[in-house]
C-alpha positions, 0 to 999 in steps of 0.5 A, a space after each residue: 311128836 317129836 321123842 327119844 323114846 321107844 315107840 309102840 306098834 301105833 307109834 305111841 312113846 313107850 317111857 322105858 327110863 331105867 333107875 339111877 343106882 344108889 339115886 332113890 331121895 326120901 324127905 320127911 314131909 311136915 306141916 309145919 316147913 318145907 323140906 326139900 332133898 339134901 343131895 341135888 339131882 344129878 346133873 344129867 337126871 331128867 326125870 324123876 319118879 315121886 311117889 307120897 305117903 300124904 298129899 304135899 305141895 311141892 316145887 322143884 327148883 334150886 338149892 333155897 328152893 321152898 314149897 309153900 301152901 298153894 303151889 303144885 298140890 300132889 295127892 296121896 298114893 300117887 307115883 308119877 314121873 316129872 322131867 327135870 331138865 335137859 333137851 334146852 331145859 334148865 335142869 332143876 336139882 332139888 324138890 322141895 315139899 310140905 305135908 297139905 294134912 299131916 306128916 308123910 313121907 316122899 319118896 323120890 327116884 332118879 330115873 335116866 
């Protein structure tokens, strides 16, 4: 497999990706419509790093980007790391959510 990771003793990816400063997004995730972040991604991000309070459905995309029931189910107490683009992918700038059962909060670290 082909990486730009660092790679361990048994050549396995080791994902060393640093913060982005002043790069950390948090939206108010609802029951009743999406909310996505209100400042796209940076152009160069390729990962992101989400984290939720609640379980959410969520969907990356565009600016009219619009999570709905029955898209990508993300749980509670998660953190997990998502690639958003770069190395011939499309970059994708906003992460729409929608709280599955009860109002949470998302919260949302570029990551390069």
């Amino acid at each position: 497999m082909t990486t730009i990771l660092l790679i361990d003793a048994n050549d396995n990816p080791i994902p060393a990706l640093r913060l982005r400063g002043d790069r950390g997004h948090v939206i108010n995730a609802t029951t009743g419509s999406a909310t996505r972040n209100s400042t796209a991604f940076l152009d160069d991000t390729k990962i992101v790093s989400v984290y939720a309070t609640g379980a959410v459905h969520l969907m990356f995309g565009d600016n009219s980007v619009d999570a709905v029931t029955g898209v990508h189910y993300f749980p509670e107490g998660v953190y997990y790391d998502f690639a958003i683009g770069g190395y011939g992918v499309d970059h994708t700038p906003y992460l729409s959510v929608l709280a599955a059962d009860e109002d949470c909060t998302v919260y949302i670290s570029e990551k390069v």
